[in-house]
C-alpha positions in Angstrom: 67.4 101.6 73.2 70.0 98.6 72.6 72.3 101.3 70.5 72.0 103.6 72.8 73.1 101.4 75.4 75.6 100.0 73.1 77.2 103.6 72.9 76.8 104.3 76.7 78.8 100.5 77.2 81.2 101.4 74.1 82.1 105.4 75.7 82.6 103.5 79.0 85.1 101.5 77.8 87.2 104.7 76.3 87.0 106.2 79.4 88.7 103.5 81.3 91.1 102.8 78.6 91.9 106.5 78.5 92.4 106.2 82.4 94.3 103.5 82.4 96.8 105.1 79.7 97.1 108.0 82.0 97.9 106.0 84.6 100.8 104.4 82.5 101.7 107.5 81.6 102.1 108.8 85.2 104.0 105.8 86.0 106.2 105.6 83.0 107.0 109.6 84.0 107.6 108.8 87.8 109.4 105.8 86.9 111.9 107.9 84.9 112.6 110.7 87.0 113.2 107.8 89.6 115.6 106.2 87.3 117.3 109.2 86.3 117.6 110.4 90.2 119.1 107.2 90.8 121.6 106.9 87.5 122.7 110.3 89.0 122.9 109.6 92.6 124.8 106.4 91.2 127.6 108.7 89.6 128.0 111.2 91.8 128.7 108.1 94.0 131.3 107.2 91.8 133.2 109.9 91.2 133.3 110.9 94.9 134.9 107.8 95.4 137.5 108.4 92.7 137.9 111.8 93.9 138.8 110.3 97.4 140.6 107.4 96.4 143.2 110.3 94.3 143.3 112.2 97.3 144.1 109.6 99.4 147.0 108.8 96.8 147.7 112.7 96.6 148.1 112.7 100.6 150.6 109.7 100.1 152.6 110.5 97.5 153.0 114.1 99.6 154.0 112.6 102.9 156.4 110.0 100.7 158.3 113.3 98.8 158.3 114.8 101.9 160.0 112.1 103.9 162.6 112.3 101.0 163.6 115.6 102.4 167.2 116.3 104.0 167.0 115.5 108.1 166.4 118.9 108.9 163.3 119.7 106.8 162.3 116.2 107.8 162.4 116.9 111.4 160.8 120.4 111.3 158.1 118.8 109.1 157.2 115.4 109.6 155.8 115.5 113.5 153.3 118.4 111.8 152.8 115.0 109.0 152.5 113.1 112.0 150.2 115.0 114.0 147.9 114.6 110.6 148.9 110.4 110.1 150.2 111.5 107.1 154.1 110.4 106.6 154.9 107.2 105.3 155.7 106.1 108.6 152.1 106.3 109.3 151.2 104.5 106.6 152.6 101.6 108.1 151.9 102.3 111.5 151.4 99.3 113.7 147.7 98.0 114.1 146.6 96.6 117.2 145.1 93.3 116.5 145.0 90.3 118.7 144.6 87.0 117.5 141.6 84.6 118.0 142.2 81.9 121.0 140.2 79.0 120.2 139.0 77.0 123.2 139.0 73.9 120.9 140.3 72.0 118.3 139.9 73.2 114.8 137.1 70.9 113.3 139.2 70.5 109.9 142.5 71.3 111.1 143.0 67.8 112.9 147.0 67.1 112.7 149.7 69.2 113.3 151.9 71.0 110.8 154.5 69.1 108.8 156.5 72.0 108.4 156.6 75.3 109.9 158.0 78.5 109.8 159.9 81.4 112.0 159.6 83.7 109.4 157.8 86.4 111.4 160.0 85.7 114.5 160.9 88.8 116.2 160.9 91.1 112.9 158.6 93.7 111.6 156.5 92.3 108.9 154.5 95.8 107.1 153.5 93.6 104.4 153.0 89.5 104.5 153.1 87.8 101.2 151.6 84.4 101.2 150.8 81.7 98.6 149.0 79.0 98.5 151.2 77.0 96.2 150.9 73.3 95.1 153.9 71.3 96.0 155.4 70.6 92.6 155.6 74.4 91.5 158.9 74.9 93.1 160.1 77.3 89.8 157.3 79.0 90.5 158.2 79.9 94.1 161.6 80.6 93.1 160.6 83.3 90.7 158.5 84.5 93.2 161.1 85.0 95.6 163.7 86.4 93.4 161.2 89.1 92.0 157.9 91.3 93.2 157.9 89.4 96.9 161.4 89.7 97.4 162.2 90.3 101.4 164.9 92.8 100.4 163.3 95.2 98.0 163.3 97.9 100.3 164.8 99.5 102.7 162.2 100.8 104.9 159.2 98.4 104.2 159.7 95.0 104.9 158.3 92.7 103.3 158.0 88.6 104.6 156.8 85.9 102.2 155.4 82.8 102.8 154.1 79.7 100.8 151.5 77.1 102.1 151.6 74.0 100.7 149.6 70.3 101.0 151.7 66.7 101.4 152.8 64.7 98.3 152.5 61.1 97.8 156.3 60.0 97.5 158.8 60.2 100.4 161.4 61.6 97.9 158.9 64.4 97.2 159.0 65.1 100.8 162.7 65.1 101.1 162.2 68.3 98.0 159.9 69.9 100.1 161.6 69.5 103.3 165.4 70.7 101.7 163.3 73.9 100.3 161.9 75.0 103.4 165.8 74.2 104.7 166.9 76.8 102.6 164.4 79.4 102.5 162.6 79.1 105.3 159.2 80.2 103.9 157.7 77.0 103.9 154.9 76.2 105.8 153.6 72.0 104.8 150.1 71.1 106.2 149.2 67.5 107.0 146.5 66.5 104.2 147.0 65.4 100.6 148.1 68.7 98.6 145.3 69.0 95.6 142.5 70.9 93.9 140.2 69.0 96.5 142.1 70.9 99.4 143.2 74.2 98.3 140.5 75.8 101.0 142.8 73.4 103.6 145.4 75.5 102.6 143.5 78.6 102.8 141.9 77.3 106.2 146.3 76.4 107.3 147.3 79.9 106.3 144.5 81.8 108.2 145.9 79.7 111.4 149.5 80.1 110.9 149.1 84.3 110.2 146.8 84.6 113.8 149.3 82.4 115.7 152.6 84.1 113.8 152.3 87.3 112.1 150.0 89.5 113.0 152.0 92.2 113.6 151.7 92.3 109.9 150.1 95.5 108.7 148.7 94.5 105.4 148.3 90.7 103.5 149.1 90.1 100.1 147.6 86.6 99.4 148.6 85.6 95.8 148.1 82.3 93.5 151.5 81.0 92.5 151.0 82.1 88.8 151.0 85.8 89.8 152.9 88.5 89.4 152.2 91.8 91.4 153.3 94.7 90.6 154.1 95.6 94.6 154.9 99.4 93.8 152.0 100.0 92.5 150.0 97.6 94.9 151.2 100.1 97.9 150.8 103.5 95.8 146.9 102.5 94.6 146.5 99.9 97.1 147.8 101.3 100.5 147.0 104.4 99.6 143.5 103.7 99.6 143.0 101.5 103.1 145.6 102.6 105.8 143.0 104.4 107.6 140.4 101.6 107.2 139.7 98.3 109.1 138.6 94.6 108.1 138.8 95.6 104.0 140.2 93.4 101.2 140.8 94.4 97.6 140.4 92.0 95.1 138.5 91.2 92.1 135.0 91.0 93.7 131.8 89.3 92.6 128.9 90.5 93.9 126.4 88.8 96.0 124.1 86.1 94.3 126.1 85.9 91.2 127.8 83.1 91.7 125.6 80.0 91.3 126.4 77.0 94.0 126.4 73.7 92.5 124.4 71.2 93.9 125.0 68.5 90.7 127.0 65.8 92.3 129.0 65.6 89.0 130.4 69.0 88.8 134.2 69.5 90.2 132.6 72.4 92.5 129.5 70.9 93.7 128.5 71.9 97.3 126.7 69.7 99.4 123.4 70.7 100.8 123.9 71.2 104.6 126.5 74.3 102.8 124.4 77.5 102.5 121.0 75.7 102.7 118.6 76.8 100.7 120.9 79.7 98.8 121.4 79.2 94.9 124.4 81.5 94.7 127.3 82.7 96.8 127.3 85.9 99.2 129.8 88.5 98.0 133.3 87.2 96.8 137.0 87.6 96.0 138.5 86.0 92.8 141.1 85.6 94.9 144.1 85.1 92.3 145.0 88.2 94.3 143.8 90.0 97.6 144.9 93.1 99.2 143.8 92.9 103.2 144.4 94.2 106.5 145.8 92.0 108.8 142.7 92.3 111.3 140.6 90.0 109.1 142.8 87.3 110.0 141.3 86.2 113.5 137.8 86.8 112.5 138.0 85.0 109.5 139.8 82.0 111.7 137.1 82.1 114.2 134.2 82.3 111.8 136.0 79.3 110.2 135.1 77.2 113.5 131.2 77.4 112.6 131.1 77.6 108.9 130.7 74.2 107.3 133.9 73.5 104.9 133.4 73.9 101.6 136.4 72.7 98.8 135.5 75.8 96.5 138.3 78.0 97.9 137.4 81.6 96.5 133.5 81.1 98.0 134.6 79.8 101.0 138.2 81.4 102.3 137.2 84.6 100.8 132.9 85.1 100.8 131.4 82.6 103.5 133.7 83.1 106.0 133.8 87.0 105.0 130.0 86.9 105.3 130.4 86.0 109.2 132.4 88.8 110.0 130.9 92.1 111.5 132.2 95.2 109.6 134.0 94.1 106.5 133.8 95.3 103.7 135.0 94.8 99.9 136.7 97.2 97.4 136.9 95.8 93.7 139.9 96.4 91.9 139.2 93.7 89.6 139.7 95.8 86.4 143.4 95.9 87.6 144.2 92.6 87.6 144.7 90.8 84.6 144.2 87.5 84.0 146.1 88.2 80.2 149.5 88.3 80.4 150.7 89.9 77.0 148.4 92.3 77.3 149.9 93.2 80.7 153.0 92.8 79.8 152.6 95.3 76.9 150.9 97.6 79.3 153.5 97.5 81.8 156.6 98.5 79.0 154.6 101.0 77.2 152.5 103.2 79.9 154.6 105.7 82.0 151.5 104.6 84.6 150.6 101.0 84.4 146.4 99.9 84.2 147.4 96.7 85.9 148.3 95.9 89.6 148.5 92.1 89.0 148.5 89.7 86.2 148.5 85.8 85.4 152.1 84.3 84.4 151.5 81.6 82.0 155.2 80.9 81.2 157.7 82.1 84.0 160.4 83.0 82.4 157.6 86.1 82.5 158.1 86.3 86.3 161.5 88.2 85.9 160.2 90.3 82.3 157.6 92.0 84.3 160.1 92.3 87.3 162.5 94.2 85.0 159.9 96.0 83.5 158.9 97.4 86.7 162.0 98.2 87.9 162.1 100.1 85.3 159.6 101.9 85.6 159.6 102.5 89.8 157.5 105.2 91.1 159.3 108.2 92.3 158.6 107.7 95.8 160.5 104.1 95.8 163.0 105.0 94.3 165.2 106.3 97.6 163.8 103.3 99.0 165.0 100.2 97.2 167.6 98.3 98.9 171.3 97.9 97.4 170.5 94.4 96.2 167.7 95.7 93.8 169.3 97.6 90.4 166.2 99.3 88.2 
């Protein structure tokens, strides 16, 4: 009797191990088919946005070759381009964007500017270059001007750069800073202590300055002052692919809670508490060493700025929280373009007929005009007809 309830107990036991590795089995199987739905979804994802990012290239480079043509073509042709928003002209079509009117004082922008600028006074801006540049890195703005952001590079686009900088701590620096801006007139000097500690300031003064100055601007270029971009190939890849879209930036992007917050008091980037309570990590982010956006962001980012607690960690907070308020933007990653290596761009740039790199670090700046040279050796077909007098390839 006690084996044969030992046996009954014992085949019991099979059977519900036997289940149970069906079940797992049946899981395992679903699970799979799953994955692989979703590892093929996630391609097919992929390459239909690569297929429509080259078309929308295709499209450009078209309308470009075909603006090339003699006036007559060009007239016969183009308002059937036009019709389409397809010629170059529509590429930098003018956006309607009006700028945010604040009914108070900016919480962190307290004191008036030191400096300011007229630089998008009554011109067309298509693209706005600006920099957040710390106030000793005058060689560094100088390169800058005399090579990728140059104002006169071409004929047809116009380009306006700008550089935002902090106060020094001597009165002599001050006279630097003030004959600089005398000369170029691209200088735009915020009232607080320039520093790691207030690079967002800067950010913060820049996003003010572009809603009450330029945004008539079509696109923003916002660039570190130990970057070269390669602007050819910034507006073939990077035009190319947002013209017909609205509140999009272009950068090196890190995705949403993988960037942890620091809350150790110790750490250079340590964020309060009352910042993104309760969050370990960051919402969606630019590196922004480089950022490709349309002008539109501008005011929304500036107003979301009036609610958002400041944060000193400037990519998080000029480029994630504030982005985070705003309805309807959106990020594109290009972050495999920009390098943060600049040999290895620089080799890439000399030896590729089509460079991998949109953007690259400049550790030494006698670099500034190598890459510069390197490019203009190298200009797209569709620039070519377009670059000014003043710029030899």
């Amino acid at each position: 009797m006690v084996m044969a309830q030992t046996r009954k107990s014992s085949r019991s036991c099979e059977n519900v191990f036997a289940g149970f590795v069906i079940f797992a089995c049946g899981m395992s199987i679903i699970i799979s088919m799953q994955s692989q739905t979703f590892i093929r979804t996630k391609r097919a994802f992929k390459l239909a946005g690569t297929r429509e990012i080259q078309e929308n290239r295709n499209t450009f480079l078209a309308a470009i070759d075909q603006d090339e043509k003699d006036d007559g073509d060009r007239h016969e042709h183009s308002q059937t381009l036009n019709d389409n928003g397809n010629t170059i002209k529509d590429w930098f079509r003018k956006r309607s964007t009006e700028k945010h009117m604040p009914t108070k004082f900016h919480p962190i922008l307290v004191r008036p500017e030191l400096i300011s600028s007229s630089a998008c006074k009554n011109t067309t801006v298509d693209i706005l270059i600006y920099s957040v540049s710390f106030w000793r890195n005058a060689d560094q703005r100088a390169a800058i001007r005399g090579t990728w952001a140059a104002r006169d590079t071409f004929t047809d686009i116009k380009i306006q750069t700008v550089f935002f900088l902090g106060r020094p701590t001597t009165a002599a620096d001050q006279a630097k800073i003030e004959s600089e801006s005398q000369k170029y007139g691209d200088v735009i000097q915020g009232d607080f202590l320039d520093g790691r500690a207030n690079i967002s300031m800067k950010g913060l003064h820049a996003l003010q300055w572009i809603n009450s100055n330029c945004l008539h601007a079509k696109y923003i270029i916002k660039a570190d002052d130990d970057m070269f971009v390669n602007i050819f190939y910034v507006i073939e890849f990077g035009v190319s692919e947002i013209f017909t879209l609205n509140k999009v930036l272009l950068c090196h992007v890190r995705e949403n809670n993988t960037s942890e917050i620091m809350r150790n008091k110790d750490s250079k980037w340590y964020v309060p508490a009352n910042i993104l309570p309760g969050r370990k990590s960051f919402p969606a982010m630019c590196f922004a060493n480089m950022v490709l956006f349309t002008a539109d962001l501008v005011p929304e980012l500036y107003r979301a700025s009036f609610s958002m607690p400041y944060c000193t960690v400037d990519d998080a907070y000029i480029f994630g929280m504030l982005v985070e308020l705003v309805k309807g933007a959106d990020f594109q990653s290009i972050g495999e373009t920009i390098s943060m290596d600049q040999d290895k761009a620089y080799q890439d740039l000399i030896s590729q007929s089509h460079p991998q790199f949109l953007a690259s670090t400049i550790r030494q700046i006698e670099f500034f005009s190598k890459f510069w040279n390197a490019a203009l050796r190298r200009v797209p077909k569709w620039a070519k007809g377009r670059l000014s007098k003043t710029i030899k390839p």
